[in-house]
C-alpha positions in Angstrom: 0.2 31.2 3.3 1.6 29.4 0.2 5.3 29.7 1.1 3.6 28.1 4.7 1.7 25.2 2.7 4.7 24.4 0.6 6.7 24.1 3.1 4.5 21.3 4.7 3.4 19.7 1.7 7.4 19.5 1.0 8.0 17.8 4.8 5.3 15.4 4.2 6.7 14.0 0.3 10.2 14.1 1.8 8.9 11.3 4.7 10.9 8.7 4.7 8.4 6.4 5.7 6.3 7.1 2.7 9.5 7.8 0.1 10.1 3.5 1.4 6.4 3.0 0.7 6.2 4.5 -2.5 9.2 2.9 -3.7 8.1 -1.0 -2.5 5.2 -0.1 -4.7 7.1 1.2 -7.9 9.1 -2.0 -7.5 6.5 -3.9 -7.9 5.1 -2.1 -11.0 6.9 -4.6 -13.4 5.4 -7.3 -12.0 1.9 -5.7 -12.4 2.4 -4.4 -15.6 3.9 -7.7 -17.0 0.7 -9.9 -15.6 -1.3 -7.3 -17.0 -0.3 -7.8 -20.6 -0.8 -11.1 -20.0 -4.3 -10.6 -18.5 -5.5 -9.0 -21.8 -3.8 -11.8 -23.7 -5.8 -14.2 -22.1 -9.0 -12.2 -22.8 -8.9 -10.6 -25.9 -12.3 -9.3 -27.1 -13.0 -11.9 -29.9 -15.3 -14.1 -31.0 -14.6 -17.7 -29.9 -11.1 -16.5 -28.4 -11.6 -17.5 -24.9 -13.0 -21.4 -25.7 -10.3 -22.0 -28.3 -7.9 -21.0 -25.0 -9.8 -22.7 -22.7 -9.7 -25.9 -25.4 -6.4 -26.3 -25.6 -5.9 -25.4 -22.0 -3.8 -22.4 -22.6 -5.8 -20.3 -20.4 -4.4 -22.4 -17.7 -0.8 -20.9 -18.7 -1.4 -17.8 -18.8 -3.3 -17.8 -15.8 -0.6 -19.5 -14.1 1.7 -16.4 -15.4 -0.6 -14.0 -14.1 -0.9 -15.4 -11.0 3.0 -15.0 -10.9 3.5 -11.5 -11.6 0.3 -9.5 -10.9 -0.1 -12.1 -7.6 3.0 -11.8 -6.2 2.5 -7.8 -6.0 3.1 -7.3 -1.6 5.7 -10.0 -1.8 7.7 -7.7 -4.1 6.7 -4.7 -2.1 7.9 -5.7 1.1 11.3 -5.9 -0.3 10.8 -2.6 -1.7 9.6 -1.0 1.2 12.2 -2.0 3.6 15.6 -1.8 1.3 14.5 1.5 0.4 14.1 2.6 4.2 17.2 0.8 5.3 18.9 2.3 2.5 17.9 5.7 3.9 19.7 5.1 6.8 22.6 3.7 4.8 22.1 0.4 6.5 22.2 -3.2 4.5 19.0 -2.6 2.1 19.3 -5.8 0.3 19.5 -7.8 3.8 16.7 -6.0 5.2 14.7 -6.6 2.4 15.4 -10.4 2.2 14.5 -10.5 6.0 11.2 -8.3 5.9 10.0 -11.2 3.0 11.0 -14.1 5.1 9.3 -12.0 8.4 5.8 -11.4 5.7 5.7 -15.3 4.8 6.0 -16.0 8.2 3.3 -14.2 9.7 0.9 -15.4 6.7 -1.4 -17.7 7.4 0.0 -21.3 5.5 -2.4 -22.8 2.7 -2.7 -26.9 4.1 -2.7 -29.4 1.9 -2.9 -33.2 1.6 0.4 -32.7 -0.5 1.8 -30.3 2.0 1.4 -26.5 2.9 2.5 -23.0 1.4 1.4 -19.5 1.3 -1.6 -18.6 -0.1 -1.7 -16.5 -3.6 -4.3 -14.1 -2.2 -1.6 -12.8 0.6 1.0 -12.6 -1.8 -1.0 -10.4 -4.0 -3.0 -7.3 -3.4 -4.5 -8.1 -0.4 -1.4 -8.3 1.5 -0.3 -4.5 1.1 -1.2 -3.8 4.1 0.4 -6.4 6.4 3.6 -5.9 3.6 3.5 -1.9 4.3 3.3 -2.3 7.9 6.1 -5.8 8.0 8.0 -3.8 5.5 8.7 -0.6 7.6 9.0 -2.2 11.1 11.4 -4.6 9.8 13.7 -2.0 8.4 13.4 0.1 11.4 14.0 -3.2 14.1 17.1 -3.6 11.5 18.4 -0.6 11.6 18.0 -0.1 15.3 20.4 -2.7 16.3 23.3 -2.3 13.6 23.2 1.8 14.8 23.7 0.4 17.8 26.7 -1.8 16.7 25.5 -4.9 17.7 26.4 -6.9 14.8 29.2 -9.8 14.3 32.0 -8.4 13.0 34.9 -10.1 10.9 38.4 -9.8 10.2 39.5 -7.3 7.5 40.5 -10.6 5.4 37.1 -11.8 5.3 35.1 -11.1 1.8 32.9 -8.0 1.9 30.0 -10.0 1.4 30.9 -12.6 3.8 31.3 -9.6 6.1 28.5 -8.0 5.6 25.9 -11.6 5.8 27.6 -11.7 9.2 26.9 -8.3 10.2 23.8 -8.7 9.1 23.3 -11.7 11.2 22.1 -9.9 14.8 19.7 -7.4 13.4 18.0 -10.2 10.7 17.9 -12.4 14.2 15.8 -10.1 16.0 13.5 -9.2 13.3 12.6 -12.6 12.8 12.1 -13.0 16.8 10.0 -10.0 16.6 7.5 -11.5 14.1 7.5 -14.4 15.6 6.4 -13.4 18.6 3.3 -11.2 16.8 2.7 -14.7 14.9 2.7 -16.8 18.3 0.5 -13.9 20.3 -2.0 -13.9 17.5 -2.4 -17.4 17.6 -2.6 -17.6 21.4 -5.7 -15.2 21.2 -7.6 -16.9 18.9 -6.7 -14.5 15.7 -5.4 -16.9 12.9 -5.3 -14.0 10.5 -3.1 -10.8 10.7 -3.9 -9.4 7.3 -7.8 -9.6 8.8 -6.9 -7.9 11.4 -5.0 -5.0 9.7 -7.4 -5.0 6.6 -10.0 -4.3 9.2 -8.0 -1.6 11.3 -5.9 0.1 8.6 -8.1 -0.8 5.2 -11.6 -0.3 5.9 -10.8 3.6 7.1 -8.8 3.8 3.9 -11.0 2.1 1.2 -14.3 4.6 2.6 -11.8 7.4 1.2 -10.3 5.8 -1.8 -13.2 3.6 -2.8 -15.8 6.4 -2.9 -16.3 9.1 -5.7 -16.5 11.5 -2.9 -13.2 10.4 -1.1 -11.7 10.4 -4.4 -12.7 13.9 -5.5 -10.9 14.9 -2.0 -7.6 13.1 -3.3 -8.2 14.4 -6.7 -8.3 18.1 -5.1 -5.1 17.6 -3.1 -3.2 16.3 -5.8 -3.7 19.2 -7.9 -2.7 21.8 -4.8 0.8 20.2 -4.3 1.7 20.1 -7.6 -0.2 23.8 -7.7 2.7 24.3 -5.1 5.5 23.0 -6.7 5.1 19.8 -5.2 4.7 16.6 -6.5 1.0 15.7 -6.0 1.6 12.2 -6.9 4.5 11.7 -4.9 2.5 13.0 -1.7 -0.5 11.5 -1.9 -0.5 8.8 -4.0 2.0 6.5 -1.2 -1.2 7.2 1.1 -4.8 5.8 -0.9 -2.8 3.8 -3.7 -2.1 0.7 -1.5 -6.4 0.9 -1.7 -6.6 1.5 -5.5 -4.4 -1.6 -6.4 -6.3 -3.6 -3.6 -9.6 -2.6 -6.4 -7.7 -3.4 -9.6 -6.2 -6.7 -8.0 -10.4 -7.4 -7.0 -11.1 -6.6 -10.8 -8.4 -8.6 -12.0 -9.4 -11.7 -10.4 -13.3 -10.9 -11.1 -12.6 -10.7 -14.7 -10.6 -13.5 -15.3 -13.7 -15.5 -13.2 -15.9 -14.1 -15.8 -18.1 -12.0 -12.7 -19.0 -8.8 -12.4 -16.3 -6.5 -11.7 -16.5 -5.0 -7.8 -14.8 -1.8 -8.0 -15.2 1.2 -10.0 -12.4 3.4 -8.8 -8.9 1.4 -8.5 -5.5 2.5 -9.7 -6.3 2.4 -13.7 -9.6 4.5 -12.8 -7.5 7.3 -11.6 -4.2 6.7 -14.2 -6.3 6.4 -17.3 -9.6 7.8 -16.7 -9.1 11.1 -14.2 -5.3 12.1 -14.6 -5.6 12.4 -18.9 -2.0 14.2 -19.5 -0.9 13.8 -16.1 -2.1 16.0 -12.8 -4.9 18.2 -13.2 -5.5 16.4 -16.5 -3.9 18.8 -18.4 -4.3 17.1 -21.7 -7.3 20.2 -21.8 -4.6 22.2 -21.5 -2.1 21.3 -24.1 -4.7 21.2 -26.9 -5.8 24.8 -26.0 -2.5 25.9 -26.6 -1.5 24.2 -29.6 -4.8 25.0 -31.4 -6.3 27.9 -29.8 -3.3 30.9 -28.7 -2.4 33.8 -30.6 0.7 35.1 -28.7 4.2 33.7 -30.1 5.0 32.6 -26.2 2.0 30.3 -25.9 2.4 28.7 -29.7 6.0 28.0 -28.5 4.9 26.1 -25.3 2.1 24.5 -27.4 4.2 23.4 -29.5 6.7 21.5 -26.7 4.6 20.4 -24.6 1.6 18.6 -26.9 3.0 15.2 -27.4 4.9 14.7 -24.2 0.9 15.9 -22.6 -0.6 12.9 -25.4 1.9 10.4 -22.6 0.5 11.8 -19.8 3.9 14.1 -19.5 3.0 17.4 -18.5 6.5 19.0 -16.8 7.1 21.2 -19.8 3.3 22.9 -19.2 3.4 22.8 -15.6 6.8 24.5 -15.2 7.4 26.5 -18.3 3.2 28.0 -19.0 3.8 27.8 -16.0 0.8 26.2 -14.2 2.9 26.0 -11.0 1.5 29.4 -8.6 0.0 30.6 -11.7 -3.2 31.3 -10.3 -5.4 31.6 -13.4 -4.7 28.4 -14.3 -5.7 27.5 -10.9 -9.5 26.8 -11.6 -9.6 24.8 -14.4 -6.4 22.5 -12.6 -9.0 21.7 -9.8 -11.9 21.4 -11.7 -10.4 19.2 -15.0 -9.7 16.1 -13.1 -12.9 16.2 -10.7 -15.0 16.6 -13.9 -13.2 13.4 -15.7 -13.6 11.6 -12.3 -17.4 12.9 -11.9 -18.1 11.8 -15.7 -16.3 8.5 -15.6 -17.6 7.6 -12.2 -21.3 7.4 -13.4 -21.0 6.1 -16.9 -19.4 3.8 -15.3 -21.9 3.3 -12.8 -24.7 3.1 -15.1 -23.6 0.9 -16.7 -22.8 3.0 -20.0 -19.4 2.5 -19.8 -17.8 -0.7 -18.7 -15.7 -0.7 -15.1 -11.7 -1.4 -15.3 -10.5 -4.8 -15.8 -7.9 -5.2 -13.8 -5.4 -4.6 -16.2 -3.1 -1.9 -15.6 -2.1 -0.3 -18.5 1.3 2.3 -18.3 0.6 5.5 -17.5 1.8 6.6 -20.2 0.2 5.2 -22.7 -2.1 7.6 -24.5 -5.6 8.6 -24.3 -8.2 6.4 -26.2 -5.4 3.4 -26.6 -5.6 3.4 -22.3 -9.2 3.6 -22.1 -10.1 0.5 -24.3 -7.1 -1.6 -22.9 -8.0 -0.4 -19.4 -11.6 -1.8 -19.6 -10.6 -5.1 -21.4 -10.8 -4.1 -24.8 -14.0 -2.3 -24.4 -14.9 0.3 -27.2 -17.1 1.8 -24.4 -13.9 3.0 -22.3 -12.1 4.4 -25.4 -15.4 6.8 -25.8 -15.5 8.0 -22.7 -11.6 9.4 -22.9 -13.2 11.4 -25.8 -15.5 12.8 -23.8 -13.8 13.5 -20.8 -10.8 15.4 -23.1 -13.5 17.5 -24.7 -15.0 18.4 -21.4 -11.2 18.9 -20.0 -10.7 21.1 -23.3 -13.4 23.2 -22.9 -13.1 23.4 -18.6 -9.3 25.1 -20.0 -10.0 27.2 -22.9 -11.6 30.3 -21.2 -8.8 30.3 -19.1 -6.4 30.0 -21.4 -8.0 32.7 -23.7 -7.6 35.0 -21.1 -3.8 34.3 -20.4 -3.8 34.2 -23.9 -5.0 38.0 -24.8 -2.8 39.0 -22.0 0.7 37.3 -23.5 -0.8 38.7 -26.4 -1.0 42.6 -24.9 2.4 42.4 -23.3 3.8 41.0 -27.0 2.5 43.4 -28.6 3.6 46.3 -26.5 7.1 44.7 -26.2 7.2 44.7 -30.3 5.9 48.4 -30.4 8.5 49.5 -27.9 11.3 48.0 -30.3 9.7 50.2 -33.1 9.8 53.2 -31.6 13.5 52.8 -29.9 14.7 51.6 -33.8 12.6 54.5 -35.1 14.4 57.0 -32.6 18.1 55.6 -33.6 17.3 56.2 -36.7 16.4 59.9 -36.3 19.4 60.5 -34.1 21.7 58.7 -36.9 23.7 62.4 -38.6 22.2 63.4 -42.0 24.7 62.2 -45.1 
C-alpha cells in the first residue's frame, strides 16, 4: 500500500502542469516579500508613526512601492507559469512567457479614465491568479503546439540566434494572441465584461471553501504530512493546488490593513508558513527540541545536535531523513497531529479575537519562530505568544514519542556496547599466556 501511495503521490508532484504552477508562484515570491517589508515599514507599531508618515505624505511612497511589488504578484506569475511549462518542453520559455503577459493584460478588463485607460492593480495582484494560472498554462501549451509542429519562420544560418529565434517565435506568439482574443471578444459579445469573475466564481469559490476553512485546512494539513511521510515533498504536492487561495487571503489582508479595516481572512499563506508549519512539515520544531534536550541514546543526541538550528529556520531535511521521520511509523502520530493542533490553536485565538489575524505581510519562511509570529500579525506581541504556545503544545504532542524511540535507540546501544565487551573480553582470554 505505501510503495502503491508513493508511487501516486510521486506522479502527481512530478505534473508538469503543477511543477509550471508552482514555479510562476515562487517567481513571484520576491516581489511579495520585497512589498512586504515595505508593508511593515509603513506600519510599524508605534506611537504617532503612522500620522508623522501620513504628514509628510510618505505613506503615499511606500504605498506606491507596495502596490508595485506585492500588486503586481499574477503579472509575475504568468510569466512564471508559462516559461517554466514551455521550458519543459524545451520550447522558447522566455517568448512564451512574454506572450502569456501580453495574452493576461489583454483579457483584463481596462481601468477608463478621463486621462486615458490601463489595467487595473487589483488584476495584477492577487486576485488575478486565477485567470494568470489558467492564461499562463494554455498559452504555453497553444505555443508549444505549433513550434512541435514546425510551423514557425525560419531564417538563414547567418541570422543572429536571437533574431532567429523572435522570428520563430513569431507563428506560435501569433496564435496565442488570436486565441485570447477571441475568449476576450466572445465574452464581451455575451454580456460578461469580466473573465477573472467568471473564473473566480468557477475555479475560486470551490477552492477558497477548502483553503479558507479550518476544516478544509486541517484536510491539507493532513495530506501534507503523508507525502512527505512518503518520501514525498508535501509542499511540493499540495501547496501548487490551495496556495493560489492562501495568497488570494494575505493579498485581502494586505490591502485591509493598509485601509486600516478589519482584516477578512484568518487562514492565508502566512497563517500556514508561520503559524501551522513551525520547523517546516509536520511542525517538527516539537521534534527537534525533544531531541536536543530530552534523548539519552548517543544516536539521537547526535541528530539533536544537527538538526536543532536548521529546525529553528523552519529546515527540517536533517530530522526527516536522518531520525528518520520518513516511513518511520512512530513518529507517524505526532507528524499528523503537531500541525493540526498549531492550526486548531491558532485558528481560534485568532478567532476570538485573543490573538490578532495576519497582516498581509509575508514574512520568509524561514525566519524563526516568535520573530515570524510578531512580524506576521503587524508587529503584534499577540502573534509572538501564540508561537510559544503552539511550540510547547508541538513539544509535548512529540515527546512521548520520542521517549519511546528514545529507550529503544537506547536498548539496541546498549546491547551493541555489551557485545563489544564481551568479544574484547574473549580476545583477551584467547591471547597465549607470557
Amino acid at each position: 500500500m505505501i510503495e502503491t501511495l508513493e508511487r501516486y503521490a510521486g506522479r502527481i508532484a512530478a505534473q508538469r502542469h503543477l511543477q509550471s504552477l508552482r514555479d510562476g508562484i515562487v517567481l513571484a515570491m520576491p516581489l511579495i516579500i520585497i512589498g512586504s517589508i515595505f508593508l511593515i515599514l509603513g506600519n510599524l507599531p508605534i506611537q504617532g508613526y503612522p500620522e508623522m508618515l501620513a504628514e509628510y505624505g510618505i505613506n503615499e511612497w511606500i504605498n506606491k512601492i507596495v502596490n508595485a511589488t506585492f500588486g503586481l504578484m499574477a503579472l509575475a506569475a504568468v510569466f512564471g507559469m508559462s516559461r517554466s511549462l514551455a521550458n519543459y518542453y524545451h520550447t522558447d520559455g522566455t517568448s512564451a512567457g512574454i506572450l502569456a503577459i501580453a495574452a493576461y493584460i489583454l483579457v483584463s478588463p481596462d481601468l477608463v479614465s478621463e486621462t486615458g485607460a490601463g489595467v487595473n492593480y487589483t488584476y495584477l495582484g492577487s486576485s488575478g491568479l486565477f485567470v494568470a494560472i489558467v492564461v499562463g498554462l494554455s498559452s504555453a501549451e497553444i505555443f508549444r503546439f505549433f513550434v512541435q509542429k514546425n510551423w514557425v519562420i525560419k531564417m538563414p544560418d547567418g541570422v543572429p540566434p536571437a533574431v532567429s529565434q523572435s522570428f520563430a517565435a513569431l507563428l506560435p506568439g501569433l496564435m496565442v494572441i488570436l486565441f485570447w482574443s477571441a475568449i476576450y471578444i466572445i465574452l464581451q459579445i455575451s454580456g460578461i465584461e469580466n473573465i477573472h469573475d467568471v473564473l473566480t466564481n468557477t475555479l475560486g469559490r470551490p477552492l477558497s471553501a477548502v483553503g479558507s476553512s479550518i476544516w478544509g485546512t486541517l484536510l491539507m494539513v493532513g495530506f501534507n504530512s503523508l507525502f512527505w511521510f512518503i518520501g514525498i515533498h508535501g509542499a511540493n504536492t499540495t501547496n501548487p493546488i490551495i496556495q493560489p487561495i492562501w495568497l488570494q487571503n494575505t493579498d485581502a489582508n494586505r490591502l485591509a490593513f493598509q485601509a486600516g479595516e478589519e482584516l477578512p481572512h484568518i487562514i492565508t499563506n502566512e497563517f500556514m508558513m508561520n503559524f501551522v508549519w513551525i520547523g517546516g512539515g509536520g511542525a517538527t520544531i516539537g521534534l527537534v527540541i525533544c531531541l536536543f534536550f530530552f534523548v539519552r541514546s548517543q544516536q539521537n543526541k547526535a541528530m539533536g545536535k544537527l538538526s536543532f538550528l536548521p529546525g529553528l529556520f523552519n529546515i527540517n531535511e536533517p530530522v526527516m531523513f536522518g531520525l528518520p521521520v520518513v516511513l518511520n511509523f512512530k513518529m507517524l502520530v505526532p507528524f499528523i497531529l503537531s500541525p493540526m493542533a498549531n492550526a486548531l490553536i491558532t485558528y481560534f485565538a485568532m478567532a476570538s479575537g485573543l490573538v490578532a489575524k495576519p497582516a498581509g505581510i509575508v514574512v520568509p519562511w524561514t525566519m524563526p519562530p516568535i520573530i515570524s509570529g510578531y512580524l506576521a500579525t503587524g508587529g503584534q506581541n499577540s502573534g509572538a505568544v501564540i508561537q510559544i504556545v503552539t511550540v510547547a503544545v508541538s513539544t509535548l504532542i512529540y515527546y512521548p514519542f520520542v521517549r519511546s524511540l528514545d529507550k529503544d535507540k537506547l536498548r539496541v546501544e546498549e546491547e551493541e556496547r555489551a557485545s563489544r565487551e564481551k568479544d574484547h573480553y574473549t580476545q583477551q582470554m584467547q591471547q597465549p599466556q607470557a
